[in-house]
C-alpha positions as CSV (number, residue, x, y, z in Angstrom):
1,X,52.6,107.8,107.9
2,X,53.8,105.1,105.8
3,X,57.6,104.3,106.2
4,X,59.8,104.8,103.1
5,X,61.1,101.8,101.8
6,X,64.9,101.1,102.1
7,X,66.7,101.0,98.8
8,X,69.5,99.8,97.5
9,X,71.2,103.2,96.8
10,X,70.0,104.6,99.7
11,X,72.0,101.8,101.6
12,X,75.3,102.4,99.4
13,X,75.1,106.2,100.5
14,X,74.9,105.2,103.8
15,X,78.0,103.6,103.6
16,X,79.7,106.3,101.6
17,X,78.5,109.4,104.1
18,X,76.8,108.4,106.7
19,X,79.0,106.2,108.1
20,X,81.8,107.3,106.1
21,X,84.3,107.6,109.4
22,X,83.5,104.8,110.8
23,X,82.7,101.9,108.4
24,X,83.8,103.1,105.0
25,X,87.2,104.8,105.9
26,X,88.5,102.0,108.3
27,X,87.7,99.5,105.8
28,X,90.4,101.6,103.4
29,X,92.6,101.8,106.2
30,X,92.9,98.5,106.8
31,X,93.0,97.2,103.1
32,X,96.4,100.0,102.4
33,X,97.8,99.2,106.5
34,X,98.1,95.6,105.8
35,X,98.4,95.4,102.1
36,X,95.0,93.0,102.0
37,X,94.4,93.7,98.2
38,X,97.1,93.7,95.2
39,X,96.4,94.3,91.3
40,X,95.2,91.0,89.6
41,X,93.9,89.8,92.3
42,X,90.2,87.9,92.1
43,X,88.8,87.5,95.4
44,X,86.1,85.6,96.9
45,X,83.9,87.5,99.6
46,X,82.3,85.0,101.6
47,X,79.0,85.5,103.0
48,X,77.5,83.6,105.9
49,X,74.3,85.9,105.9
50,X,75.2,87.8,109.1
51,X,75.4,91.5,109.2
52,X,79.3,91.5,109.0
53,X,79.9,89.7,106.0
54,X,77.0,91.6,104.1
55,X,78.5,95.0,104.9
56,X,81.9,93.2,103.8
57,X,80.0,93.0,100.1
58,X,78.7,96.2,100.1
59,X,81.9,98.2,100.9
60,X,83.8,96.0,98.1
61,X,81.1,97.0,95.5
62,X,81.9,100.4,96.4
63,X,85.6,100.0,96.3
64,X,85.4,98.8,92.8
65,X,82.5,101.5,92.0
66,X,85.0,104.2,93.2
67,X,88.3,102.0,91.2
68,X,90.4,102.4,93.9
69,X,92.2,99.1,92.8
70,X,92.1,96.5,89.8
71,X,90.4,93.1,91.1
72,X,87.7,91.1,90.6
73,X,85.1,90.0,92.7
74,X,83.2,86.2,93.3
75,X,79.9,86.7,95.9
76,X,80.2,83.2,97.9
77,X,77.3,81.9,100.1
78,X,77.9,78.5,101.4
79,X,75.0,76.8,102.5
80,X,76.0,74.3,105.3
81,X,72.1,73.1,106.1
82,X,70.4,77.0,106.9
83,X,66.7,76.1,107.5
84,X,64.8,77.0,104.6
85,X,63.8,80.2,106.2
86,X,67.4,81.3,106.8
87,X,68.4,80.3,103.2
88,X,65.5,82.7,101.7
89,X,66.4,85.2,104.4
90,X,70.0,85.5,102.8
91,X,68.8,85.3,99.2
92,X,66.5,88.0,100.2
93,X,68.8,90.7,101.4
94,X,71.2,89.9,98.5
95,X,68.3,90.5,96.3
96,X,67.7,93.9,98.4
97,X,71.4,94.8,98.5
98,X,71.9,93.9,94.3
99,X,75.0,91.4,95.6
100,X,75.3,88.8,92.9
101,X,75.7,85.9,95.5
102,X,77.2,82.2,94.4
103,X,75.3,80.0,96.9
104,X,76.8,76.7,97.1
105,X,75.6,73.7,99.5
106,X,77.6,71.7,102.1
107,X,76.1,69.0,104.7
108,X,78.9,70.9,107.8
109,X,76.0,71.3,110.1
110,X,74.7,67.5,109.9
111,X,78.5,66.5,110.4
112,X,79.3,68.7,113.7
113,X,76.5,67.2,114.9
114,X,78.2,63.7,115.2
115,X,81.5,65.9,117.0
116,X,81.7,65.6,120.5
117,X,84.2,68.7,121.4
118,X,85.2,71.6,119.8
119,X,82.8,72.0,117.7
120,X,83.0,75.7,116.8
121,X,86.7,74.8,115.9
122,X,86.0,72.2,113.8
123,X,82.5,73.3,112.5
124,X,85.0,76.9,111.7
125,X,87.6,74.9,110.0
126,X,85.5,72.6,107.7
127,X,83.6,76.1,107.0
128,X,87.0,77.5,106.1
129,X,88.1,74.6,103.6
130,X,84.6,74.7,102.2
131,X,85.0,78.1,101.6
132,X,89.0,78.3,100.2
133,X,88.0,75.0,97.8
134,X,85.0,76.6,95.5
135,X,86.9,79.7,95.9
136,X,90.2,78.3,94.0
137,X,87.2,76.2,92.0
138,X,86.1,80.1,90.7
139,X,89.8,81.4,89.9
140,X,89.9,83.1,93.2
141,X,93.7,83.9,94.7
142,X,92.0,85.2,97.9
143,X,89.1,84.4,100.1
144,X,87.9,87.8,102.4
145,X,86.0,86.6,106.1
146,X,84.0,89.4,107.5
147,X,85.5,89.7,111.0
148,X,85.9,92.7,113.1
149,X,87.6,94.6,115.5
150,X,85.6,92.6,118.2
151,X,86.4,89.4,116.7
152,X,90.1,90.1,117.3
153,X,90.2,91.6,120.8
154,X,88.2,89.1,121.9
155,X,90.4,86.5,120.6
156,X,93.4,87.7,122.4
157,X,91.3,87.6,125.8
158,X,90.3,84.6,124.5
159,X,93.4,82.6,124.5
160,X,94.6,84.1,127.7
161,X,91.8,83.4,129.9
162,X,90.8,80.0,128.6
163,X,93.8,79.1,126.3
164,X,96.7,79.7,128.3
165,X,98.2,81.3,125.2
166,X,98.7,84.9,124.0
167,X,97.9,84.8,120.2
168,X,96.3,87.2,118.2
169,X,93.9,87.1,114.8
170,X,96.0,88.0,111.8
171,X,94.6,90.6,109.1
172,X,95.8,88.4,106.6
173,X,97.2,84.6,106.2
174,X,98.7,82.6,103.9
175,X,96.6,78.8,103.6
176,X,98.6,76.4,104.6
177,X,96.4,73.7,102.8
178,X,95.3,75.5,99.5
179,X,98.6,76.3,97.5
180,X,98.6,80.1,96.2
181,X,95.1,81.0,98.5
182,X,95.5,83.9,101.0
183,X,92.7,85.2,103.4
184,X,92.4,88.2,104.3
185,X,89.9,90.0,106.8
186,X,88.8,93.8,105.7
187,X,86.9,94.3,108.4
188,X,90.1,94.2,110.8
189,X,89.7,98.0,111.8
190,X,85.7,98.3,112.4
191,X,84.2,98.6,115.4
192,X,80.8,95.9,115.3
193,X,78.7,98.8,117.2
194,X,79.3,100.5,114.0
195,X,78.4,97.8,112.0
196,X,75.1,97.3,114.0
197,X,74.2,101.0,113.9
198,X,74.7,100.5,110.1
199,X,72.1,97.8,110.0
200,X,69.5,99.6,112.0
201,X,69.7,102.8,110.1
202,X,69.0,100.9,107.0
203,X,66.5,99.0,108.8
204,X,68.0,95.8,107.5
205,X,67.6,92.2,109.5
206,X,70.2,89.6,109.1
207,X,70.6,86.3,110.1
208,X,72.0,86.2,113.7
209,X,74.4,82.7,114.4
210,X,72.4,79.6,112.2
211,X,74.0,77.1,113.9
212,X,72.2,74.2,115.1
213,X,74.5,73.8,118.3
214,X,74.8,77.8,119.5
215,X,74.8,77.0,123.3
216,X,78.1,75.1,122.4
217,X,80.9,75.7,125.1
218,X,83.4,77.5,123.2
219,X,80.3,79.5,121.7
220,X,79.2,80.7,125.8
221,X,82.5,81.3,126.3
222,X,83.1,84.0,123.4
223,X,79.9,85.4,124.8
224,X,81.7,86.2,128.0
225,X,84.6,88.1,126.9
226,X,82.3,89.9,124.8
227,X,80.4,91.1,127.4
228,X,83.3,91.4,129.8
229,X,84.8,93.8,127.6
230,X,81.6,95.5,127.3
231,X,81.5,95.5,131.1
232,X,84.9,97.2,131.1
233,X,84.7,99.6,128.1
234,X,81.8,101.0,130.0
235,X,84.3,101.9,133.0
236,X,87.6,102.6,130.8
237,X,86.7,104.0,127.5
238,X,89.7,103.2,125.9
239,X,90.0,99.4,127.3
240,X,89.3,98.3,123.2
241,X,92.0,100.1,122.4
242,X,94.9,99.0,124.6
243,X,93.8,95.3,124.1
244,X,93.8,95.7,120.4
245,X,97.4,97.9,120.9
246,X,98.7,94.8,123.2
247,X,99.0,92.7,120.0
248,X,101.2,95.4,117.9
249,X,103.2,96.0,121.4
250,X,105.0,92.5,122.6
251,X,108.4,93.1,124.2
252,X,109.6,89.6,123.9
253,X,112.3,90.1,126.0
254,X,110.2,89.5,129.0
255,X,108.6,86.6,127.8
256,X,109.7,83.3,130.1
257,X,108.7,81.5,126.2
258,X,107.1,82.4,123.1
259,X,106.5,80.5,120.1
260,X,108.4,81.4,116.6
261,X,107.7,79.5,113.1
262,X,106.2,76.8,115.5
263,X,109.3,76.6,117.2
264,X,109.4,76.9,121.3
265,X,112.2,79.5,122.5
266,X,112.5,79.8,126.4
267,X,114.4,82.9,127.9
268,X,117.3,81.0,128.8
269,X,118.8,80.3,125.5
270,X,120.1,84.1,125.6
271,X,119.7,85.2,129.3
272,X,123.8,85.3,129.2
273,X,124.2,87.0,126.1
């Protein structure tokens, strides 16, 4: 028997019912809990290709469908030298999807390549002023970056176990560089298992990571705490949780230093207070 093709409205419902707990509502969560979207605002989703960021499109067509807020919307793809086939992928499942994508080309992949360290932090943060330049170029106040609840625990396990540093992933920041440009992240609150299941009941194929350099160091490293929390979810269920939780949950008043505005504070300055 033949199987029926996947449709565009049939992936919209999906997001609206069937994963309405744990895709759709967390998304709405996240955008009232931290205050992500204000009236006025235009805002530029950016798309990479991968599943995250296309689900990021999808559930702001619906929040504007359902006219939840008053915003605008710009569809970004930067291209930073996909191989051809990765390029039609994108343009493909935008086509499926009915995102109105803006692709615009960089040459960030041919430049990492002459980096000799860090390059997922540099090849992130050229990515990142790519993205917030055509953004401001489009009348956009906001750029939105699809990363999840993942991303963010495993950042904070990240800096402890190979930064020496406790620092978290903010669900919104101010650009330093681009005057008047905030990002935010909408995805802050949803699980990528989800995300995944998403994708395979739609029976959709995204691009996985592009990059030219994916065995990078910093890359394998990621891939680590990813699957160590995997490793101990599977043993402690709620292990996600309490990482996530540590970040809303810092008694500074055990700290022997912590960082404030940039500025170092050691325990000492008020230990006799």
């Amino acid at each position: 028997m033949e199987e029926k093709e996947i449709t565009c409205r049939d992936i919209e419902r999906s997001i609206i019912k069937t994963f309405r707990k744990e895709i759709w509502c967390k998304f709405t969560k996240a955008i009232n809990e931290y205050e992500l979207i204000s009236d006025g605002d235009k805002i530029a989703v950016c798309i990479s290709g991968g599943k995250d960021s296309m689900v990021m499109a999808k559930l702001f067509q619906e929040l504007i469908r359902h006219g939840k807020h008053n915003f605008e919307l710009e569809f970004i793809v930067m291209d930073p030298g996909y191989a051809p086939a990765n390029r039609a992928q994108i343009e493909k499942n935008a086509a499926i999807m009915e995102i109105p994508v803006h692709i615009f080309e960089t040459d960030i992949f041919d430049a990492t390549t002459e980096i000799g360290s860090n390059i997922c932090y540099m090849c992130a943060r050229m990515r990142r002023g790519n993205l917030y330049a055509k953004a401001k170029e489009l009348g956009c106040n906001k750029i939105a970056l699809g990363h999840h609840y993942d991303d963010v625990i495993e950042t904070i396990l990240m800096g402890m176990l190979y930064g020496g540093q406790m620092q978290g992933m903010m669900p919104k920041l101010h650009s330093t560089n681009f005057e008047g440009m905030e990002l935010i992240r909408p995805l802050y609150l949803i699980r990528e298992r989800d995300i995944i299941r998403w994708k395979n009941h739609n029976n959709l194929t995204f691009l996985g990571c592009a990059c030219k350099v994916t065995q990078s160091e910093e890359g394998s490293k990621r891939k680590e705490i990813k699957n160590l929390i995997y490793e101990l979810e599977s043993k402690s269920p709620e292990i996600a949780f309490n990482i996530f939780r540590s970040a809303q949950n810092v008694n500074i008043d055990t700290l022997i230093e912590y960082k404030q505005k940039g500025v170092r504070h050691n325990f000492l300055e008020t230990y006799n207070d």
